[in-house]
N, C-alpha and C positions, 0 to 999 in steps of 0.2 A: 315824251313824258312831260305832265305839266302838273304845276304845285301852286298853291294858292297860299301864300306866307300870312301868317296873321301874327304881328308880334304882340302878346299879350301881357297882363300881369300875373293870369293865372289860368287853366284851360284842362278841361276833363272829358271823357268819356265813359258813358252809361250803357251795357250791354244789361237785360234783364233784372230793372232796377238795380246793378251793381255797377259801383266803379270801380273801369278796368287798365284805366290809366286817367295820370293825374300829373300837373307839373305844375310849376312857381311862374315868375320869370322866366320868358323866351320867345319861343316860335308855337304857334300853333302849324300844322304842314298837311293839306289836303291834298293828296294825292293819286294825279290818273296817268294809267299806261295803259299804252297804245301799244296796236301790234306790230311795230315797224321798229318797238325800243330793246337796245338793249345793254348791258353793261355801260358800254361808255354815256350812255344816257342817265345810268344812277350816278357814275360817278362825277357827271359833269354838275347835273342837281346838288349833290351834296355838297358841292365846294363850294358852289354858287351860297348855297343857303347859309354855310356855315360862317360864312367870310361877307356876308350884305352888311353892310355897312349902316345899321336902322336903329342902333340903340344911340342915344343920348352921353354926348361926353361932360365932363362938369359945366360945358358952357350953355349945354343944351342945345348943340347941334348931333346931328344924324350926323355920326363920327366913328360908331365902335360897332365890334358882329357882336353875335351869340361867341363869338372863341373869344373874343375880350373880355366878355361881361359873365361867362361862366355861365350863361344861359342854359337854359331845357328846351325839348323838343319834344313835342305830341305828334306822333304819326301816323294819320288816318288816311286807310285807301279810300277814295271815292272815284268810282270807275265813269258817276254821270260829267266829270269832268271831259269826258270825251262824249258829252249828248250835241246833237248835231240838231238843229233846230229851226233850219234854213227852209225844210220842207214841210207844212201841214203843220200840226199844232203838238205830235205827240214825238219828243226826240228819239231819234235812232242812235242806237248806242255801237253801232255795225265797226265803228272804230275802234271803240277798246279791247285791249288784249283779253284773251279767253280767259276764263279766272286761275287755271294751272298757273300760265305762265306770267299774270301778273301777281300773283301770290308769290313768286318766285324774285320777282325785280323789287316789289314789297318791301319784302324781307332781306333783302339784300342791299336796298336801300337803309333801313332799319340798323342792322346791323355794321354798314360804313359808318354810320352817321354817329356809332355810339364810340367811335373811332375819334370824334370830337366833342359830346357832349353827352348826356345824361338823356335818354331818349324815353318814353314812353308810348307806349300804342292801343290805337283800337284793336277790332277782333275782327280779321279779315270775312267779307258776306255777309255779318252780321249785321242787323239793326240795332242801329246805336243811336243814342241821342248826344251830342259832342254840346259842351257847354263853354264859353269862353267869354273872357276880358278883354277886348279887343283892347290894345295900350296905344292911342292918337287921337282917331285911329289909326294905323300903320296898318296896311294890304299891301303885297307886290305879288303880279303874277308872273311865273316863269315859265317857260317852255323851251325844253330843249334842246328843238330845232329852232328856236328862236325865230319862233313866229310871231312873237310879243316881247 
């Protein structure tokens, strides 16, 4: 499973000219599963994300999480997180979990997460346009299996 953190000041999501999630202050969190993940791979994510150390203490070091700061969480699957790109010019997506069962780690993911924070989400398969504040900027990528 791999996430693409974006700590932001503000971050949305656009399904059908609507917005269908919306947050202040937090994490933007792009998110791909793989077909080799499973449970202990959300929960390893979620604590990781909840507890990164990226927000700003009064002295202005990268000192506090999203659990210190009362931060939000936007959570959009993005499955091209698993595009393979190594061959030819058009990525192979042969990696990512089938959509059953990555709707399923999604949402389960989603749902721990609001275990710590105030969550918000896109719309699983959907085309969506995700709009953000990037706050730094501040990116960290995570994976799992900590292959990064």
């Amino acid at each position: 499973m791999r996430a693409v953190v974006q700590r932001v000041t503000r971050a949305s999501v656009t399904v059908d000219d609507k917005i269908i999630g919306q947050i202040g202050k937090g994490v933007l969190v792009l998110l791909g599963i793989t077909q080799a993940d499973t449970e202990k791979d959300v929960d390893y994510l979620v604590e990781k994300i909840v507890n990164l150390r990226i927000f700003d203490d009064e002295n202005g070091k990268m000192n506090l999480s999203l659990s210190d700061t009362g931060g939000e969480i936007l959570a959009v699957s993005q499955f091209t997180l698993y595009g393979d790109t190594r061959r030819g010019r058009r990525p192979s997506y042969i990696d990512a979990a089938a959509p059953e069962r990555a709707n399923e780690l999604y949402e389960l993911f989603v749902s721990r997460a609001k275990n710590f924070a105030r969550v918000e989400t896109g719309q699983f398969q959907a085309m969506m346009q995700v709009e953000l504040v990037n706050d730094g900027p501040v990116t960290i990528l995570i994976d799992s299996t900590k292959l990064f």
